[in-house]
Every structure is written in structure tokens, then in C-alpha cells.
C-alpha positions as CSV (number, residue, x, y, z in Angstrom):
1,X,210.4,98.6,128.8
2,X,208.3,101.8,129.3
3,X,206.8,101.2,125.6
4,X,205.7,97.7,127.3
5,X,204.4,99.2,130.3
6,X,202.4,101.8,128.6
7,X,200.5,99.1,125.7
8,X,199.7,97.2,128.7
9,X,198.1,100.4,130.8
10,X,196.7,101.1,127.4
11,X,194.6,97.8,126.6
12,X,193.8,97.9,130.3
13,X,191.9,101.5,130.3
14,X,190.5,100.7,126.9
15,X,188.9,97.3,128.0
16,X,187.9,99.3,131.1
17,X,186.3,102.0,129.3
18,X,184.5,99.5,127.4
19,X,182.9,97.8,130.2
20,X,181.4,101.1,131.3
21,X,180.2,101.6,128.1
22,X,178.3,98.0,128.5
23,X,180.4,96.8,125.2
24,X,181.0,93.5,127.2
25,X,181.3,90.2,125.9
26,X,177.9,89.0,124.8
27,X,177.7,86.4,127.6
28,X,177.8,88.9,130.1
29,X,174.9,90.3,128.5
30,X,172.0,89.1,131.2
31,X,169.2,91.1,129.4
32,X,169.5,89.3,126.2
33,X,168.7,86.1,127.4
34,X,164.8,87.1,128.0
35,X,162.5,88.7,125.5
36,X,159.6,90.7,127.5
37,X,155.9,92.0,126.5
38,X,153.1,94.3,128.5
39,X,150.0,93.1,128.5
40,X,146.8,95.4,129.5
41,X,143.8,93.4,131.3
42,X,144.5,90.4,129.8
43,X,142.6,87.7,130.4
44,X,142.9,84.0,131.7
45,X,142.3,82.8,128.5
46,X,144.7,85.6,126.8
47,X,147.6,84.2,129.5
48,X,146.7,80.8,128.9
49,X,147.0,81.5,125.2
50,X,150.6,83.0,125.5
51,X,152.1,80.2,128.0
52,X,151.6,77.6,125.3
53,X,154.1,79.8,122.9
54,X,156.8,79.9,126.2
55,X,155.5,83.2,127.8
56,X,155.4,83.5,131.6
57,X,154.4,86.2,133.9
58,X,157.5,88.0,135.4
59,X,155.7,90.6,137.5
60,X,152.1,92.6,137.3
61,X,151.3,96.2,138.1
62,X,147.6,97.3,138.7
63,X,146.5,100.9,140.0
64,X,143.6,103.1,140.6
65,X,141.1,102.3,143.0
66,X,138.0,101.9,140.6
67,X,140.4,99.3,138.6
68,X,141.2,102.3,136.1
69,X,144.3,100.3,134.8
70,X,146.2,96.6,135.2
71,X,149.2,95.3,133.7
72,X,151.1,91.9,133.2
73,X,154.6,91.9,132.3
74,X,155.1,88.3,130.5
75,X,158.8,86.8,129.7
76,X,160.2,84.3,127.7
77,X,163.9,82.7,128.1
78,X,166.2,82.6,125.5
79,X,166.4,79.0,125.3
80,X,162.9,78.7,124.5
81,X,162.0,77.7,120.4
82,X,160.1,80.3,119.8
83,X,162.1,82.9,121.3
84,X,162.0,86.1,119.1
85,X,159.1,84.5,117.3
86,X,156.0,86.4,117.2
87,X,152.7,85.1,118.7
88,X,149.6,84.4,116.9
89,X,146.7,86.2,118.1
90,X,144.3,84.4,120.2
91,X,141.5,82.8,117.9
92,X,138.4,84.9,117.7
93,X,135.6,83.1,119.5
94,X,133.0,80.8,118.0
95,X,130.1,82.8,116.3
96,X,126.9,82.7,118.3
97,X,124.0,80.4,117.8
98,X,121.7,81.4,114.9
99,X,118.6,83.5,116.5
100,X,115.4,82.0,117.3
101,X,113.1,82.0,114.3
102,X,111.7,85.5,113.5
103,X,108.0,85.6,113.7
104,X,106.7,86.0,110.5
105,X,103.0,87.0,110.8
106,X,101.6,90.2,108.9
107,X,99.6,93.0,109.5
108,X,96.6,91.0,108.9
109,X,97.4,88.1,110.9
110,X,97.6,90.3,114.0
111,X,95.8,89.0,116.8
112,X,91.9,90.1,117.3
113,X,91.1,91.2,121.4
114,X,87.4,91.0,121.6
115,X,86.7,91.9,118.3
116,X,89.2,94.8,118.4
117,X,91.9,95.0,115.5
118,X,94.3,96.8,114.1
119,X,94.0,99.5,111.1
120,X,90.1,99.3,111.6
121,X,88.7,103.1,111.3
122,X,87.5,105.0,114.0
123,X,84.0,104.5,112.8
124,X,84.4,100.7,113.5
125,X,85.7,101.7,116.3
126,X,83.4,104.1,117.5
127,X,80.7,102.0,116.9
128,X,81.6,99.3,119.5
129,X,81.5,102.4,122.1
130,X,79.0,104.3,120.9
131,X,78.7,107.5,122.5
132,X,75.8,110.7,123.3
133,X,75.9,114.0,121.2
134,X,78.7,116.1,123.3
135,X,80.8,112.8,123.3
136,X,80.6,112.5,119.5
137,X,81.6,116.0,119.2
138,X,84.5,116.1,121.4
139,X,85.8,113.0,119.3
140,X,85.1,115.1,115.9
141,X,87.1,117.7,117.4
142,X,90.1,115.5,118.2
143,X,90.0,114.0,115.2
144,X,90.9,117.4,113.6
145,X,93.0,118.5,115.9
146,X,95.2,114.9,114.7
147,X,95.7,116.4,111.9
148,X,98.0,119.3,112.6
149,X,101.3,119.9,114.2
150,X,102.4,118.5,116.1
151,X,100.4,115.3,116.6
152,X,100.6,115.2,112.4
153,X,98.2,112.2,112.3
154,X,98.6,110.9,115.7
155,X,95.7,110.3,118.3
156,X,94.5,108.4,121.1
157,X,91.2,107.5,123.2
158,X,90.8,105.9,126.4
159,X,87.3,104.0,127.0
160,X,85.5,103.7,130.4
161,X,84.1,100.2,130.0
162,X,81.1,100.6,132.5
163,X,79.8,103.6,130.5
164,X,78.5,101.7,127.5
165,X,76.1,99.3,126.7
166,X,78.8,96.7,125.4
167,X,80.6,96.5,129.1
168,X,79.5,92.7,128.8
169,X,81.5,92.1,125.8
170,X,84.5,93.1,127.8
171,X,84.8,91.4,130.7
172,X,87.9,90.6,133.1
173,X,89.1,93.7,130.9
174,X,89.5,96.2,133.4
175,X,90.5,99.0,130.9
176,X,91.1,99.8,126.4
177,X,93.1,102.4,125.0
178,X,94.5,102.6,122.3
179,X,96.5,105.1,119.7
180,X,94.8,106.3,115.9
181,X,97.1,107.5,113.4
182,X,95.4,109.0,110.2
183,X,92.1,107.9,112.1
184,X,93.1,104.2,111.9
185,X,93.6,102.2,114.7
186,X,97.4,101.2,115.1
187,X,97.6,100.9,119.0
188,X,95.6,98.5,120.9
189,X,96.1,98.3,125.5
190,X,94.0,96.0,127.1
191,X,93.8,95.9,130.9
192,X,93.2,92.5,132.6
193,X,92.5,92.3,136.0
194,X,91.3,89.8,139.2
195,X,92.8,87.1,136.9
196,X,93.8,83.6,137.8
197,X,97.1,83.4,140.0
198,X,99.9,81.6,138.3
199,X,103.1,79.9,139.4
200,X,105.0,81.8,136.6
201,X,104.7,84.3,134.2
202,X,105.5,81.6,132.0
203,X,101.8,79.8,132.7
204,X,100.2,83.2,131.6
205,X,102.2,83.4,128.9
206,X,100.9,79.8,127.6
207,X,97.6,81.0,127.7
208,X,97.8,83.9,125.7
209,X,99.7,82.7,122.8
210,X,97.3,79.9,122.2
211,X,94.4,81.9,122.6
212,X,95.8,85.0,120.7
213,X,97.3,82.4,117.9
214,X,100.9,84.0,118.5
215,X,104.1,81.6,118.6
216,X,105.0,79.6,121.3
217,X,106.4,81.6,124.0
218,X,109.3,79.0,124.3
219,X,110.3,80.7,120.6
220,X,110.8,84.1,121.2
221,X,113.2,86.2,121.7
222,X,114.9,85.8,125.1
223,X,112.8,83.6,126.2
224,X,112.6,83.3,130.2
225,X,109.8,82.0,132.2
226,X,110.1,84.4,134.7
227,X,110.7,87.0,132.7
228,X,107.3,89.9,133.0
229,X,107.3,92.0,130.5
230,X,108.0,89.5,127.0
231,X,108.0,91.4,123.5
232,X,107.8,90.1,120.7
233,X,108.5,91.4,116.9
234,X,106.5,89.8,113.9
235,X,106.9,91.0,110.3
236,X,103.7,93.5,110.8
237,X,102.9,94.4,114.8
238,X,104.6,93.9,117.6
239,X,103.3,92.8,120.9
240,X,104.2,93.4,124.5
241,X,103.0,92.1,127.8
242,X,103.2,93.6,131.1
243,X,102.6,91.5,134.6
244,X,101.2,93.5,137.0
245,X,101.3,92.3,140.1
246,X,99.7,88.2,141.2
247,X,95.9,88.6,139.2
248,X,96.6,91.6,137.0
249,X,98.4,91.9,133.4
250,X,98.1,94.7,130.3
251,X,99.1,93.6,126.3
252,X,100.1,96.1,124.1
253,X,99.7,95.2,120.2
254,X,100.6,97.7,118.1
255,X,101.3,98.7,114.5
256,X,104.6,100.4,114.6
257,X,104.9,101.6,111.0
258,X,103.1,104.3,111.8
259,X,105.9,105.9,113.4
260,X,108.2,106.6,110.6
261,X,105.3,108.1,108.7
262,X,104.8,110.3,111.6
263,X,108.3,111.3,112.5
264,X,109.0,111.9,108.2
265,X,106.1,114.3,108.5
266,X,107.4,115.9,111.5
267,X,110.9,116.7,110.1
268,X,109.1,117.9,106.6
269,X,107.3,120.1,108.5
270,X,110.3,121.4,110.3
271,X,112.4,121.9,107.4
272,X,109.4,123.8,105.4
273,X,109.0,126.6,108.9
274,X,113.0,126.4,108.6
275,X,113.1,127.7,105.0
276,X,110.2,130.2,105.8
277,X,111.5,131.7,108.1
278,X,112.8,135.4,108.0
279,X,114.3,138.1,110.3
């Protein structure tokens, strides 16, 4: 009877001890019957995506007052299909629309402000604003100065229209610059003021494409038509536009190949003082 007695408080402890130990029958097992996942930021379309596999938001957790972090805790029951299955990833958006056309249009088929082009010389240049003896030496002397480091090519020249006896050919400009790399002309910045009001920038923008024989404004790049400063990229310039203001605009047309010749230079030089150099 004692040998009874102590099997019975034996199986009793041992079935206790177990219990503890969580090694309870499986349908006492509560956790088992939901399968969890952490997901960071997600968003609708992300939870959207995982409720059609079964998944549903148990509880969320956010923190950090500039929205440094945010979590969603998603569960799915046991009874569920595709429980213990893994999701497929959500599928990748559909690729953007193909860009506008490029424009295409070279060097040469840059646009022509009053005569004034791109890559002509200074000479050409110089000879629509003719200037007196000092005035021809000071642009001598910049010329020259173009030449070394650091402009290594690079040189500009503003014009003060009212000074020279072709004013008339420029008028509504209100001022020309423009930039001269190895004494060609590869910057032009024309000036337009007490112009026409227009409704939109869009109106202006009309006007100078079909006079300038650019592309339609309608086909470049981020087109808006309120939009005041437009740029556009062709094969061989670029050119930029500015609204100032109700009557008053600049363009900018410029050559920009110039640049890498310029910064190549600049880096040659560097490299040549570098290896030079001595204590």
C-alpha cells in the first residue's frame, strides 16, 4: 500500500514539475496558435499587401517626437492556409513613363540673339562693340590674363549698351554679358526689360521658343506653366530663362563643354605644382 501511495505522489510531482517547465500538452499551448511579424513604417499599401495572405495588426508601437521610429506588430491565426507560409514581397512598382524627348539640336543649331552666337571669336565679337584705344587695351590685357592660372582659358565681358554706336541693334535689351573660354564665345546673358505683361510665364515662354527656334515649351523637361526659371538641355548648349519680376526676364545660352576642358586643365595644373614641389 505505501508502494501505491508513493507512484501515485510520484506521477503527481513529475506531471507538476512538468507544467512549470511549460512541457504541457500542446493544446494548452496558446502561443502556438498565432504566428507574429514586426514591421518598421510600413505602409498602407505594405499592410494592405499582408492582409490578403491572413495578416492582421495585433498592436503598434511608435516613439520619438520627430517620428524617429514606428512599428506594427502583424498576426496571423493558426487556422489560417497560409499559416507558417512565407509572404511574397510586395511587387515593385510600375516603371516610370519614358522622359520627354531629349532635344537634339547641336552646337550649331544654337539659337542666334541679335546676331550674337556661340563659339564666334572675340574679334567678331568685339566688332559689334567696338571700343576707343584704352578700352581695346584693357580687353588685350584680359585676354592674357585668360590664359593663366587660374582662369586657364576662362573670361568674361559685360557691355554697356548706351556706350556704342550699335545701342539701336539692341533694343528692349537692357543688358549682354557673356563668358570667353580660349577667346571664343561660349556664354551668352541677355537682359530684357519693360516687356509685355503676361498672364503666365507660360505666354513668355511661347514666344521665345518660336522666335529662338527652340522646342515647344510643352516638351521639356518638367514642363510647368508657371514655372520661372525653365532649362533646357540640347545635345550642344543649354539654355535657361529667368523671370524677373511682371515686364523683365534674362536667357542664358551657353556652351557647357567648356567646363570639362577647364576643370581637366585645372587639376593638370595642380598635379604638375604637386610633383614640383620640395621642402
Amino acid at each position: 500500500m505505501k508502494v501505491r501511495i508513493c507512484l501515485v505522489a510520484l506521477c503527481f510531482l513529475i506531471f507538476h514539475c512538468s507544467a512549470v517547465n511549460g512541457q504541457t500538452p500542446k493544446k494548452d499551448d496558446r502561443s502556438a496558435e498565432w504566428e507574429y511579424k514586426q514591421l518598421s513604417r510600413p505602409t498602407d499599401e505594405l499592410l494592405n499587401h499582408y492582409a490578403k495572405d491572413g495578416w492582421e495588426i495585433a498592436t503598434s508601437a511608435g516613439g520619438g517626437g520627430d517620428g524617429g521610429f514606428f512599428y506594427v506588430i502583424l498576426k496571423r491565426s493558426k487556422s489560417h492556409p497560409l499559416f507558417g507560409t512565407q509572404t511574397a514581397e510586395m511587387p515593385k512598382p510600375a516603371p516610370p513613363p519614358p522622359p520627354k524627348p531629349t532635344c537634339k539640336l547641336t552646337l550649331a543649331q544654337a539659337p542666334v540673339i541679335r546676331g550674337l552666337r556661340l563659339g564666334m571669336s572675340n574679334d567678331e565679337l568685339f566688332a559689334i562693340f567696338p571700343g576707343n584705344e584704352r578700352e581695346e587695351f584693357d580687353r588685350a590685357e584680359k585676354l592674357k590674363s585668360a590664359e593663366l592660372s587660374p582662369n586657364y582659358g576662362y573670361t568674361n565681358f559685360q557691355f554697356i549698351l548706351s556706350n556704342y554706336s550699335t545701342k539701336d541693334r539692341f533694343t528692349g535689351i537692357s543688358s549682354l554679358s557673356f563668358v570667353l573660354f580660349d577667346r571664343k564665345v561660349v556664354s551668352i546673358s541677355a537682359g530684357y526689360s519693360n516687356t509685355p505683361q503676361f498672364d503666365r510665364p507660360g505666354q513668355l515662354m511661347e514666344i521665345i521658343t518660336r522666335q529662338l527656334g527652340l522646342p515647344e515649351f510643352k516638351d521639356w523637361p518638367n514642363y510647368n506653366e508657371y514655372l520661372s526659371n525653365p532649362s533646357l538641355t540640347c545635345a550642344g548648349f543649354t539654355f535657361h530663362v529667368d523671370k524677373n519680376g511682371s515686364s523683365a526676364f534674362s536667357i542664358r545660352l551657353t556652351d557647357p563643354a567648356y567646363e570639362k576642358i577647364m576643370e581637366d586643365r585645372k587639376q593638370a595644373d595642380l598635379a604638375k605644382k604637386r610633383e614640383g614641389f620640395k621642402l
